[in-house]
N, CA, C and O atoms as a GROMACS GRO file, in nm:
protein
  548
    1UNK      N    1   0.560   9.302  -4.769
    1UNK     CA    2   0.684   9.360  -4.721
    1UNK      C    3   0.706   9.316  -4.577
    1UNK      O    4   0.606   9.306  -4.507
    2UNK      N    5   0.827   9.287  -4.524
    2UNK     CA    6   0.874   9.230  -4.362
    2UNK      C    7   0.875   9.378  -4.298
    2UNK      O    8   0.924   9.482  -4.342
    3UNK      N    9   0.816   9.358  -4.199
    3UNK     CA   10   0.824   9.426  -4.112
    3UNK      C   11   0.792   9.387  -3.954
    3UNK      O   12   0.780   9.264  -3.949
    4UNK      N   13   0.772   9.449  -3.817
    4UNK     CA   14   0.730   9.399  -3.751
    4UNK      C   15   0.819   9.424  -3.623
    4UNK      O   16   0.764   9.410  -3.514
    5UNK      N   17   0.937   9.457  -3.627
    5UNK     CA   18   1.060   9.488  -3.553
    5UNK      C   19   1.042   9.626  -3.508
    5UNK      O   20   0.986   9.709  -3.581
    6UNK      N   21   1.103   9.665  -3.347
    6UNK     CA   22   1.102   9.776  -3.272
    6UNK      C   23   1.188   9.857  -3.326
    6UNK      O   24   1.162   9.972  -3.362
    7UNK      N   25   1.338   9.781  -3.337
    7UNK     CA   26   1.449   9.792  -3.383
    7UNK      C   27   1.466   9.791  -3.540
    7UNK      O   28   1.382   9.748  -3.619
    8UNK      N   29   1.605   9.850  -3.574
    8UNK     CA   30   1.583   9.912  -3.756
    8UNK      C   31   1.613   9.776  -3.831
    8UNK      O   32   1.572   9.781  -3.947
    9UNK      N   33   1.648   9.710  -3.812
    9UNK     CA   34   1.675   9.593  -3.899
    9UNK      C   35   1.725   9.485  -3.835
    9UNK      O   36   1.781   9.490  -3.725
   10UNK      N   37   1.704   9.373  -3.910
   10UNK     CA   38   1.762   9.213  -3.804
   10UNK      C   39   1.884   9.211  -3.752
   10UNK      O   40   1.883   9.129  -3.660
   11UNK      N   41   1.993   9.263  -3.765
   11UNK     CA   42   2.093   9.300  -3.748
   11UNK      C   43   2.135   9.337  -3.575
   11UNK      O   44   2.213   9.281  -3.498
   12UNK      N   45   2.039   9.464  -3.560
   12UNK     CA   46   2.017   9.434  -3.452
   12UNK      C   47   1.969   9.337  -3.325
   12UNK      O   48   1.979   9.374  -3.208
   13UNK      N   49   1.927   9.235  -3.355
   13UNK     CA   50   1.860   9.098  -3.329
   13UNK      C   51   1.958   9.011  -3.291
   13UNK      O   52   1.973   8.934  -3.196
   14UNK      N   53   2.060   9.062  -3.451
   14UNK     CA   54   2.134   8.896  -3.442
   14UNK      C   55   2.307   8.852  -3.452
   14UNK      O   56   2.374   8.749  -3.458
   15UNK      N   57   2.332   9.023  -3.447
   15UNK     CA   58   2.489   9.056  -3.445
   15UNK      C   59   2.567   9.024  -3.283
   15UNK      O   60   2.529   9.030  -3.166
   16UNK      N   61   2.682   8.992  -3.347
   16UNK     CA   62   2.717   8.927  -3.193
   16UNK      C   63   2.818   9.058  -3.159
   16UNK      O   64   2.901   9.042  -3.069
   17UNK      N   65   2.812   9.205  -3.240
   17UNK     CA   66   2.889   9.311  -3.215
   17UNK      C   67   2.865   9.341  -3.076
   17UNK      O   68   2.760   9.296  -3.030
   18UNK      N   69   2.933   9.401  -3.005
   18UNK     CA   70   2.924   9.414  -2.820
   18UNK      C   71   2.835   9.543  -2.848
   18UNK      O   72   2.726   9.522  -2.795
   19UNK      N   73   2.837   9.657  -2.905
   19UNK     CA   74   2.741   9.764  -2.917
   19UNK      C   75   2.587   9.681  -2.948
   19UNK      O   76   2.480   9.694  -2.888
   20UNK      N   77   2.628   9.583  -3.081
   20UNK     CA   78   2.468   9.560  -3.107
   20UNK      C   79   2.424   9.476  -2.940
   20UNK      O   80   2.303   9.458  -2.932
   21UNK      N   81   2.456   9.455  -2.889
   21UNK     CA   82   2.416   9.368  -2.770
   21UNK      C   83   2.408   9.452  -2.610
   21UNK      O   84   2.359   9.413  -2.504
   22UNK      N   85   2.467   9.566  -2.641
   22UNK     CA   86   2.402   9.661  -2.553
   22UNK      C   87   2.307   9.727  -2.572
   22UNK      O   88   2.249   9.770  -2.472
   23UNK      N   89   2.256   9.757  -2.702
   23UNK     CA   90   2.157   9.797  -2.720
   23UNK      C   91   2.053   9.677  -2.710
   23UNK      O   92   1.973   9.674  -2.617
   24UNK      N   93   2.055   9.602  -2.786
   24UNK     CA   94   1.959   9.513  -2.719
   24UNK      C   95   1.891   9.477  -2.553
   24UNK      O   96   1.773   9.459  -2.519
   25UNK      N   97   2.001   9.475  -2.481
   25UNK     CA   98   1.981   9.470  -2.343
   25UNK      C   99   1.890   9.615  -2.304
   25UNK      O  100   1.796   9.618  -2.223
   26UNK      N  101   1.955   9.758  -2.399
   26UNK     CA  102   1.843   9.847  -2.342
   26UNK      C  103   1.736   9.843  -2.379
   26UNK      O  104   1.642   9.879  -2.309
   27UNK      N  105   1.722   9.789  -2.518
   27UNK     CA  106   1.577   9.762  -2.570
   27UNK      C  107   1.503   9.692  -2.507
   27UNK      O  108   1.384   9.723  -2.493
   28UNK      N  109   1.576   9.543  -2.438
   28UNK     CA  110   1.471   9.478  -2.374
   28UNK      C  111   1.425   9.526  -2.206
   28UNK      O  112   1.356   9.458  -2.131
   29UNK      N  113   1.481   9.651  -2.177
   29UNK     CA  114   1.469   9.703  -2.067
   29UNK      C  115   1.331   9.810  -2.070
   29UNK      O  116   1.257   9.850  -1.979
   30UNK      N  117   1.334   9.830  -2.181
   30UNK     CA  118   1.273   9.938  -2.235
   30UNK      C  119   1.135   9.832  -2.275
   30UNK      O  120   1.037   9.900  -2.242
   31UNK      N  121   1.100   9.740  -2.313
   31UNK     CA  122   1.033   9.663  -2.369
   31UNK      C  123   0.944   9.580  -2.220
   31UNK      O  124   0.822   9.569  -2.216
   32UNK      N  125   0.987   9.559  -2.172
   32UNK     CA  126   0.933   9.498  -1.995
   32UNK      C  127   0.886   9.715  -1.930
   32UNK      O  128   0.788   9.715  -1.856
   33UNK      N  129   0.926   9.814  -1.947
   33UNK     CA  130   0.904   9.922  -1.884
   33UNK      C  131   0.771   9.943  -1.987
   33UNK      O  132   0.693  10.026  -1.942
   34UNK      N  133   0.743   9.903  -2.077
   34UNK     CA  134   0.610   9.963  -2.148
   34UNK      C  135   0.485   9.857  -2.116
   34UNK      O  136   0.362   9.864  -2.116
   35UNK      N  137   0.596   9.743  -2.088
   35UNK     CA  138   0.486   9.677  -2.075
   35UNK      C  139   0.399   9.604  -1.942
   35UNK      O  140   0.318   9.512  -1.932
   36UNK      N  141   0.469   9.703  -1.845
   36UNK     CA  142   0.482   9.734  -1.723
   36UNK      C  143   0.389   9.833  -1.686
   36UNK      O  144   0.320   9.827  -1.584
   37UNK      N  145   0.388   9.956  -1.798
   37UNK     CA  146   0.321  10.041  -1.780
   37UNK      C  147   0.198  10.042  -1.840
   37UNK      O  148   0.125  10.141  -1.841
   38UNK      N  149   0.161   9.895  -1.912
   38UNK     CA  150   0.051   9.888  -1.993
   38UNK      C  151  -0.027   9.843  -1.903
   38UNK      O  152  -0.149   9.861  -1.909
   39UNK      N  153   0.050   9.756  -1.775
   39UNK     CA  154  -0.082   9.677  -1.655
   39UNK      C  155   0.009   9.568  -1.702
   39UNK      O  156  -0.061   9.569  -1.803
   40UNK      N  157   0.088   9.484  -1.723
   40UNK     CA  158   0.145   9.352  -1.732
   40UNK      C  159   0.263   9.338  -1.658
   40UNK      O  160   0.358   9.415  -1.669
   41UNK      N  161   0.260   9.250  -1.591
   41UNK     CA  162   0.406   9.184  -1.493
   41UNK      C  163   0.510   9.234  -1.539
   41UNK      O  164   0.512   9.261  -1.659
   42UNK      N  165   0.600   9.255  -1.475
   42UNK     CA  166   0.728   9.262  -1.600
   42UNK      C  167   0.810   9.141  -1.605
   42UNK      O  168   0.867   9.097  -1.705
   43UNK      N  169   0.810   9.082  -1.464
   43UNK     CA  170   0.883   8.927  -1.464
   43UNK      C  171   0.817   8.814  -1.461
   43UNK      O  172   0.718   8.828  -1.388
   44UNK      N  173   0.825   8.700  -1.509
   44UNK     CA  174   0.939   8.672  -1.657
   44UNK      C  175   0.924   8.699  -1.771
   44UNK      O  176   1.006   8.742  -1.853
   45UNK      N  177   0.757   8.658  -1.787
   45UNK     CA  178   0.726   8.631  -1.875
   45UNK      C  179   0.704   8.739  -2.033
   45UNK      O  180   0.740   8.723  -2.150
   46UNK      N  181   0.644   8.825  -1.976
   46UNK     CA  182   0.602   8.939  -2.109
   46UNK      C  183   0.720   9.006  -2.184
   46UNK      O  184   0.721   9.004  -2.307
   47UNK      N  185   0.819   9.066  -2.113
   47UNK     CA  186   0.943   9.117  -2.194
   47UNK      C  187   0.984   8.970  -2.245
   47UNK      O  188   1.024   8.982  -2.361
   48UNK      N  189   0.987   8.883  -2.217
   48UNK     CA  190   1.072   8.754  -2.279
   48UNK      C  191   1.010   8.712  -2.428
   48UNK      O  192   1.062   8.688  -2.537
   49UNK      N  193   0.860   8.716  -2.373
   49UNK     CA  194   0.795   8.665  -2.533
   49UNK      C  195   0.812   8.753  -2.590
   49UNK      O  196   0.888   8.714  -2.678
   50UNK      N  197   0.789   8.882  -2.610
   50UNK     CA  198   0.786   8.981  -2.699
   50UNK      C  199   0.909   8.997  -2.742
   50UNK      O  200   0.907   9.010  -2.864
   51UNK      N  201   1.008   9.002  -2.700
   51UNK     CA  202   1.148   8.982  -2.748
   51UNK      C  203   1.204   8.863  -2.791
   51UNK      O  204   1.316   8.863  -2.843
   52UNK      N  205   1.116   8.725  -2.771
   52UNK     CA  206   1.138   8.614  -2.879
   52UNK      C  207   1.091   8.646  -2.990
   52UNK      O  208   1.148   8.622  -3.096
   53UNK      N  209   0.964   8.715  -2.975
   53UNK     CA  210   0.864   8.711  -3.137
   53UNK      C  211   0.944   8.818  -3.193
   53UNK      O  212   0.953   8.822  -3.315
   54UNK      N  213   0.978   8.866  -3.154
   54UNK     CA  214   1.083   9.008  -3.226
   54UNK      C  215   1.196   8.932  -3.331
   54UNK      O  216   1.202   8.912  -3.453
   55UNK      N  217   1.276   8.904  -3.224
   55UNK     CA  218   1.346   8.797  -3.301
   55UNK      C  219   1.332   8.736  -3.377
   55UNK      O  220   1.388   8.761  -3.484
   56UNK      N  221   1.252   8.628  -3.363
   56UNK     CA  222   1.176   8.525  -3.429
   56UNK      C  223   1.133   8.587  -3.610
   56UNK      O  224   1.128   8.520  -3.714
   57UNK      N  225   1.112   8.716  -3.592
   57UNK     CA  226   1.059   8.806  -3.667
   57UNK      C  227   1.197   8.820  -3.744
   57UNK      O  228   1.222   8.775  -3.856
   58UNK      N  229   1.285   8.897  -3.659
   58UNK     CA  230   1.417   8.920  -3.766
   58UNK      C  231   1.483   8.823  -3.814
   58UNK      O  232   1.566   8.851  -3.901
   59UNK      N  233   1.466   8.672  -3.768
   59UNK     CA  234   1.561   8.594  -3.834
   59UNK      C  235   1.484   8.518  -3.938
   59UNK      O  236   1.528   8.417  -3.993
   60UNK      N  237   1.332   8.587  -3.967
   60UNK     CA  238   1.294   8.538  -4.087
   60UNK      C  239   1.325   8.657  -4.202
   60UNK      O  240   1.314   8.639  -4.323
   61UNK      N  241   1.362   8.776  -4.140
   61UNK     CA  242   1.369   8.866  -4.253
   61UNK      C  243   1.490   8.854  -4.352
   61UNK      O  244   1.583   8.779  -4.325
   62UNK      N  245   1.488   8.929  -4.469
   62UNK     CA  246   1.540   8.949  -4.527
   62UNK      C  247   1.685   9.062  -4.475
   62UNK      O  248   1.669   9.154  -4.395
   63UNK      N  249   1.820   9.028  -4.542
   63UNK     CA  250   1.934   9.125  -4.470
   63UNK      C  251   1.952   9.249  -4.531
   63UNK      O  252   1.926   9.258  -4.651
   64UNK      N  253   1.984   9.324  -4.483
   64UNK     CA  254   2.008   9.446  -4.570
   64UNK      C  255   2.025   9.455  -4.720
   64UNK      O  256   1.950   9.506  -4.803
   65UNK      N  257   2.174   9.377  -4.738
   65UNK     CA  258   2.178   9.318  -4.877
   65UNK      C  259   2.075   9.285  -4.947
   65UNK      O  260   2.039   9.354  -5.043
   66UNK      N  261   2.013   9.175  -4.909
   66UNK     CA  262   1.914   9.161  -4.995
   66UNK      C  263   1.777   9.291  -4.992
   66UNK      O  264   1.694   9.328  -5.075
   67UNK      N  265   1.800   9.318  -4.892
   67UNK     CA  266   1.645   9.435  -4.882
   67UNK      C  267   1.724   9.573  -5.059
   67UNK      O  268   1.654   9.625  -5.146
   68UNK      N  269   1.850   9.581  -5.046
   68UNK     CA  270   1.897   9.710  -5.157
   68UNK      C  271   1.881   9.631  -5.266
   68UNK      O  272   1.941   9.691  -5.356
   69UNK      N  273   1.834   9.527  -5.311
   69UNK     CA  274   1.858   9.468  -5.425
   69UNK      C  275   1.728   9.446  -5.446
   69UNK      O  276   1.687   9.342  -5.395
   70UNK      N  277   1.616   9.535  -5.530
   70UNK     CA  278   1.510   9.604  -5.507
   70UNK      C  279   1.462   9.474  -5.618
   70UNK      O  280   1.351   9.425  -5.599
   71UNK      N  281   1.554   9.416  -5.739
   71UNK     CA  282   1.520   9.324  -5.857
   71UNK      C  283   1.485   9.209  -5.783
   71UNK      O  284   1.370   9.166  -5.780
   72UNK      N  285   1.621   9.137  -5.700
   72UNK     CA  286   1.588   9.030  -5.636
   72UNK      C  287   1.452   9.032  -5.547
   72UNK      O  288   1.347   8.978  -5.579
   73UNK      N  289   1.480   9.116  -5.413
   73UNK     CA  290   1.360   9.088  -5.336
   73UNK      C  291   1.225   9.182  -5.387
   73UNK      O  292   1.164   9.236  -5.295
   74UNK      N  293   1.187   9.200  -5.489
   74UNK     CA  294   1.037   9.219  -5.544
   74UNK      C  295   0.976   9.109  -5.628
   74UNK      O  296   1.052   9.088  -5.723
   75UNK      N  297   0.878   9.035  -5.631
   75UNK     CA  298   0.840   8.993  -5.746
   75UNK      C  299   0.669   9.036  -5.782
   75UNK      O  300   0.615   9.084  -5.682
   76UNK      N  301   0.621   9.032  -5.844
   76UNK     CA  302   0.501   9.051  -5.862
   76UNK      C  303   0.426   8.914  -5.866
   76UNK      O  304   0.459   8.817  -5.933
   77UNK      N  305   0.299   8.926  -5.766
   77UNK     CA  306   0.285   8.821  -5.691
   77UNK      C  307   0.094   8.828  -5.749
   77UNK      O  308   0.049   8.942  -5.762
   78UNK      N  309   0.031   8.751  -5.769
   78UNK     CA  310  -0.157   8.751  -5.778
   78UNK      C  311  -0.214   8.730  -5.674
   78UNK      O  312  -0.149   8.659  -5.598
   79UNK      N  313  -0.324   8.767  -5.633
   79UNK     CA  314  -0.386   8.720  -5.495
   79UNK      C  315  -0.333   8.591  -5.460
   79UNK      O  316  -0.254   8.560  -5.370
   80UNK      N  317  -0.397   8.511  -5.557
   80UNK     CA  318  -0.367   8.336  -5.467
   80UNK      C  319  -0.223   8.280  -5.463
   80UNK      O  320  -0.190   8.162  -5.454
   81UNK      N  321  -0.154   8.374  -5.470
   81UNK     CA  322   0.049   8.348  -5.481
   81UNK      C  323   0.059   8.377  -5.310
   81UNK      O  324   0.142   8.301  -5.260
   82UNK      N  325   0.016   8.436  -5.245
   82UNK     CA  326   0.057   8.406  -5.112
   82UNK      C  327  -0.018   8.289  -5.038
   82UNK      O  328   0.021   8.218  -4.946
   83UNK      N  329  -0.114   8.289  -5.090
   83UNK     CA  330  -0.200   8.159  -5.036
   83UNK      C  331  -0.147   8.016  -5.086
   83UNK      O  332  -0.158   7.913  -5.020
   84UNK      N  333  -0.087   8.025  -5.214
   84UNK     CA  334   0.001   7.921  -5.208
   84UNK      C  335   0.172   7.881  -5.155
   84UNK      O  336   0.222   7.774  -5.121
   85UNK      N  337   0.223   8.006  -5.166
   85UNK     CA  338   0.344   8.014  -5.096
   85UNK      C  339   0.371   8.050  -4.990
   85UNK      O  340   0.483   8.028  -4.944
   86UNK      N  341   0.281   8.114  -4.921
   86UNK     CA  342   0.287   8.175  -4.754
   86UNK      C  343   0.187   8.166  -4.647
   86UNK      O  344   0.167   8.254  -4.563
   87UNK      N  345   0.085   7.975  -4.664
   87UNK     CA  346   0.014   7.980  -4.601
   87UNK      C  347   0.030   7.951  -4.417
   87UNK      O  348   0.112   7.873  -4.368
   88UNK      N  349  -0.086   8.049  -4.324
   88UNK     CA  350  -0.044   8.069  -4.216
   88UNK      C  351  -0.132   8.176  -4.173
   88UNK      O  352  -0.166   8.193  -4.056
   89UNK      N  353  -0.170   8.250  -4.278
   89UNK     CA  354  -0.228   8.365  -4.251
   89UNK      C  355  -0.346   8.387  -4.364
   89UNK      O  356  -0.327   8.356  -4.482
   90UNK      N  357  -0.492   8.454  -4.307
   90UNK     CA  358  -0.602   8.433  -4.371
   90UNK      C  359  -0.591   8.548  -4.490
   90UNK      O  360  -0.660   8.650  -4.484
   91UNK      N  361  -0.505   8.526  -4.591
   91UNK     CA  362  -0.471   8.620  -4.693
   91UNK      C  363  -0.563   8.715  -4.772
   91UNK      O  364  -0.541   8.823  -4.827
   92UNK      N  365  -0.670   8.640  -4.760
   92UNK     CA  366  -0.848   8.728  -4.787
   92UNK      C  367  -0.793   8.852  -4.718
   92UNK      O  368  -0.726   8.949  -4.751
   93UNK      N  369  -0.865   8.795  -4.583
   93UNK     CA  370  -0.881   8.903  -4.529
   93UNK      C  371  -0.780   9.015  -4.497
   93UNK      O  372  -0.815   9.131  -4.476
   94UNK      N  373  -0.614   8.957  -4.495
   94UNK     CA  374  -0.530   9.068  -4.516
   94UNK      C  375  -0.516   9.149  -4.659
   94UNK      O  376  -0.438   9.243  -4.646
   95UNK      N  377  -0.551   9.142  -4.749
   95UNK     CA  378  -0.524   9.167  -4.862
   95UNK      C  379  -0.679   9.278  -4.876
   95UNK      O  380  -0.673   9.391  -4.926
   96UNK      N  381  -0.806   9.219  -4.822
   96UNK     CA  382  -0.936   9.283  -4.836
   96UNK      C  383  -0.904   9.426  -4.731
   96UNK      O  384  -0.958   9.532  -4.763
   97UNK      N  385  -0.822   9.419  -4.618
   97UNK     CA  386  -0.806   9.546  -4.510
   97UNK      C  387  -0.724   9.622  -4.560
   97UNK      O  388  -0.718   9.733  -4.506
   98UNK      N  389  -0.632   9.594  -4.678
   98UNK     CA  390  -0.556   9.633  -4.762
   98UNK      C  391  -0.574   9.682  -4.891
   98UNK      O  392  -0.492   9.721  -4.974
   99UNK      N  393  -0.729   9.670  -4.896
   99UNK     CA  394  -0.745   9.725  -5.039
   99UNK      C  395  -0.700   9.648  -5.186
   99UNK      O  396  -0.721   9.697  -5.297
  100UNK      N  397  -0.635   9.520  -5.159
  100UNK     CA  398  -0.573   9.462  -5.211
  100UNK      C  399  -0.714   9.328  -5.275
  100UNK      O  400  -0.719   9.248  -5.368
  101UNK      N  401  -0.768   9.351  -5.212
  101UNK     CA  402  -0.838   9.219  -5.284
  101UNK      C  403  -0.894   9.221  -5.395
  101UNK      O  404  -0.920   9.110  -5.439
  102UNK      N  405  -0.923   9.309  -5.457
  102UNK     CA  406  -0.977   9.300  -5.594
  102UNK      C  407  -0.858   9.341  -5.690
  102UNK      O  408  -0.882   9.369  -5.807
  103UNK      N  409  -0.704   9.347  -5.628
  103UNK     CA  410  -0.611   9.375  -5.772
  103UNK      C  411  -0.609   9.256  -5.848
  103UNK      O  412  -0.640   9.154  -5.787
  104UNK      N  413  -0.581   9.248  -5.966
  104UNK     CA  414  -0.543   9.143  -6.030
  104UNK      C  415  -0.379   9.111  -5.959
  104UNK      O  416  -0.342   9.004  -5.909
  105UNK      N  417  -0.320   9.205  -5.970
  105UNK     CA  418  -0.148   9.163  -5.914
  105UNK      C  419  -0.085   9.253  -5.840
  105UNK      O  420  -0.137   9.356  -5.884
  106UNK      N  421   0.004   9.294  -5.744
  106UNK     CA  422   0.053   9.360  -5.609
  106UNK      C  423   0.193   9.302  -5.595
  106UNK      O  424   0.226   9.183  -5.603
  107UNK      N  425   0.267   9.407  -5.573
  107UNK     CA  426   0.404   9.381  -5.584
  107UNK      C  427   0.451   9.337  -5.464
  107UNK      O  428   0.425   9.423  -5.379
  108UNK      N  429   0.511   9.241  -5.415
  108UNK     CA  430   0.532   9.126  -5.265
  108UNK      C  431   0.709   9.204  -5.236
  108UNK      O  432   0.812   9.165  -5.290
  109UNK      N  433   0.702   9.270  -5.180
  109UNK     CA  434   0.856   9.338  -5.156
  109UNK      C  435   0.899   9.263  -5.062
  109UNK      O  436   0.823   9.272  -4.965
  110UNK      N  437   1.046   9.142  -5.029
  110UNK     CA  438   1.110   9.116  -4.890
  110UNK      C  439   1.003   8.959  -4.966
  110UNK      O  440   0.944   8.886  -4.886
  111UNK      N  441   0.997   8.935  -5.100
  111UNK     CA  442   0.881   8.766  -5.132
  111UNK      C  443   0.954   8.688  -5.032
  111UNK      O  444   0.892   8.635  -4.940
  112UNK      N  445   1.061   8.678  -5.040
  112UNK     CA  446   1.130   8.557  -4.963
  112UNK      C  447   1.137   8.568  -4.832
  112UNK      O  448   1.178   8.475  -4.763
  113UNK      N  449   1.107   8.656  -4.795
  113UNK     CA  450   1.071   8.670  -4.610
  113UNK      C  451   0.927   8.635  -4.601
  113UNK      O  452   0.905   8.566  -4.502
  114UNK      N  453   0.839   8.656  -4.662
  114UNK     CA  454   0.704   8.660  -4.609
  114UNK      C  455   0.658   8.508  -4.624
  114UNK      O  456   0.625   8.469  -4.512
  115UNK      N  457   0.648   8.433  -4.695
  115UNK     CA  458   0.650   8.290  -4.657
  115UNK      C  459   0.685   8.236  -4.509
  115UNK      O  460   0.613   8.177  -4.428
  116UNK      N  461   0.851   8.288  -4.499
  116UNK     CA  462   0.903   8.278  -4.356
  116UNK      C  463   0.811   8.337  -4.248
  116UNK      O  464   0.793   8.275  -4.143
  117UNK      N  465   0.729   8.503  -4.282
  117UNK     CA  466   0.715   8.552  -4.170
  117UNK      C  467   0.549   8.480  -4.105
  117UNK      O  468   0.507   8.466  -3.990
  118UNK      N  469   0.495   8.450  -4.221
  118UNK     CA  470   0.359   8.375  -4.268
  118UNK      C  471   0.340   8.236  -4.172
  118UNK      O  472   0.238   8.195  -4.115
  119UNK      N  473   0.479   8.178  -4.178
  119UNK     CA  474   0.499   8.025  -4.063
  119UNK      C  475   0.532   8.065  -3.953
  119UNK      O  476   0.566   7.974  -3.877
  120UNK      N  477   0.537   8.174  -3.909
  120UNK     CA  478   0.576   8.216  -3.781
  120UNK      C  479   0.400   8.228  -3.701
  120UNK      O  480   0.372   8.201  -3.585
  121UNK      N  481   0.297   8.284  -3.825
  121UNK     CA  482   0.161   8.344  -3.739
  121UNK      C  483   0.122   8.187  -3.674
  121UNK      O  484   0.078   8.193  -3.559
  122UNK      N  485   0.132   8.056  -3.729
  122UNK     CA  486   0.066   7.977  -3.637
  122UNK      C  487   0.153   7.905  -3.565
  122UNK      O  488   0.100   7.842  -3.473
  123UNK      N  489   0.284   7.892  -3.578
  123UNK     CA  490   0.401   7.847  -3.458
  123UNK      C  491   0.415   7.918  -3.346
  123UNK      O  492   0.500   7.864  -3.275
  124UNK      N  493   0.387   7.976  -3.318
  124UNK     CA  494   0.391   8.070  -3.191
  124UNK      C  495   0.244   8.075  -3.110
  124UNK      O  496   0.135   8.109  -3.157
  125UNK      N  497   0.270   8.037  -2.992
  125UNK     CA  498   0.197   8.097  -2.905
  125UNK      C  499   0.092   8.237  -2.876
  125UNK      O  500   0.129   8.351  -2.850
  126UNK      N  501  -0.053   8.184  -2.892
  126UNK     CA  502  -0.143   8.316  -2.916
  126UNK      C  503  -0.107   8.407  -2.832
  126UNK      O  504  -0.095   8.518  -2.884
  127UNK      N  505  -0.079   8.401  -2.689
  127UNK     CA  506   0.003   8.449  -2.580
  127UNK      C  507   0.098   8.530  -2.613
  127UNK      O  508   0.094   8.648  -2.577
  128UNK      N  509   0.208   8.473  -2.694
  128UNK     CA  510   0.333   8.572  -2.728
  128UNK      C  511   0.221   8.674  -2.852
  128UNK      O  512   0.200   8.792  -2.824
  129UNK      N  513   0.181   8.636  -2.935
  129UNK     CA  514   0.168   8.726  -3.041
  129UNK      C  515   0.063   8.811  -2.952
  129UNK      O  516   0.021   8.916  -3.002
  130UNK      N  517   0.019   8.777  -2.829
  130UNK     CA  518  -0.094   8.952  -2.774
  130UNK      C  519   0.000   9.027  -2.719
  130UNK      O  520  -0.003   9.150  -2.722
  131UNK      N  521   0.126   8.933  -2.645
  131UNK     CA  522   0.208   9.033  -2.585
  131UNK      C  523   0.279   9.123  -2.675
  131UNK      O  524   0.315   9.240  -2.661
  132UNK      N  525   0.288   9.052  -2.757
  132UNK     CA  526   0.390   9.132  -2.903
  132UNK      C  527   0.303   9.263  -2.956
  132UNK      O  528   0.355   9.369  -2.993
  133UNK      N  529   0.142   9.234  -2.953
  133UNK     CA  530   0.114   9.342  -3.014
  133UNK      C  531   0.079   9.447  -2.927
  133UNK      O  532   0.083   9.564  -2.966
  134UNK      N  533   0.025   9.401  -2.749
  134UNK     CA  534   0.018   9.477  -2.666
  134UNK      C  535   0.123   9.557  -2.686
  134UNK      O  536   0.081   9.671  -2.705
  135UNK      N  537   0.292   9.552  -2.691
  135UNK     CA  538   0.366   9.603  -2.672
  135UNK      C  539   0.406   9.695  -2.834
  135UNK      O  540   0.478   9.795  -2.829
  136UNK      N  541   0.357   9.654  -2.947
  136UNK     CA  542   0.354   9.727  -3.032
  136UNK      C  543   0.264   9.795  -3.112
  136UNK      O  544   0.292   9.811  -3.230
  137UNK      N  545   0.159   9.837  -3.065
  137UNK     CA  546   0.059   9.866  -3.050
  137UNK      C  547   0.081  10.044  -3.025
  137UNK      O  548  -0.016  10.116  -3.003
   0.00000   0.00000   0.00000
């Protein structure tokens, strides 16, 4: 399933509505103040990555539309179906912290995002993904 966002859905991310873009600006105000208060700079760098990988995050997700259309985005998937379609990430071991490793089959909710979200774990900067989790954490 996609997840990973501060904010309720990509929408917020990626709408060019003047509300969705004020909120964003408070989010990313809000996003440099936590992570400010965690012990990290606030300028430039840390609010910037964490609010790329955010992004980065929603524009692999799935849209609303498709998230209500429960037929389309589910499929039933076997262990080695993400390892062949969503490699990027050590699927053992997410699936073993998950309880998931000994099913025969596990239902992949958002299938068509997670491939996407899967090429994001080694394109990105180890840097952005500590700041990302420092800050979501």
């Amino acid at each position: 399933m996609q997840g990973g966002l501060g904010l309720p859905e990509r929408e917020y991310y990626l709408s060019a509505d003047p509300k969705m873009a004020e909120l964003r600006t408070k989010y990313k105000a809000y996003v440099a103040q936590i992570l400010g208060l965690a012990g990290h700079p606030t300028q430039p760098a840390p609010p910037t990555a964490s609010w790329r990988s955010e992004t980065k995050i929603a524009q692999a997700h799935a849209t609303r539309e498709e998230s209500e259309d429960f037929a389309k985005g589910a499929q039933v998937w076997s262990p080695r179906r993400p390892r062949e379609r969503a490699p990027g990430i050590d699927w053992g071991a997410l699936l073993n912290a998950a309880q998931l490793g000994s099913a025969g089959k596990f239902e992949a909710y958002h299938a068509n995002a997670i491939p996407k979200l899967a090429a994001l774990v080694g394109s990105q900067p180890l840097d952005a993904w500590k700041t990302w989790l420092e800050f979501t954490r």
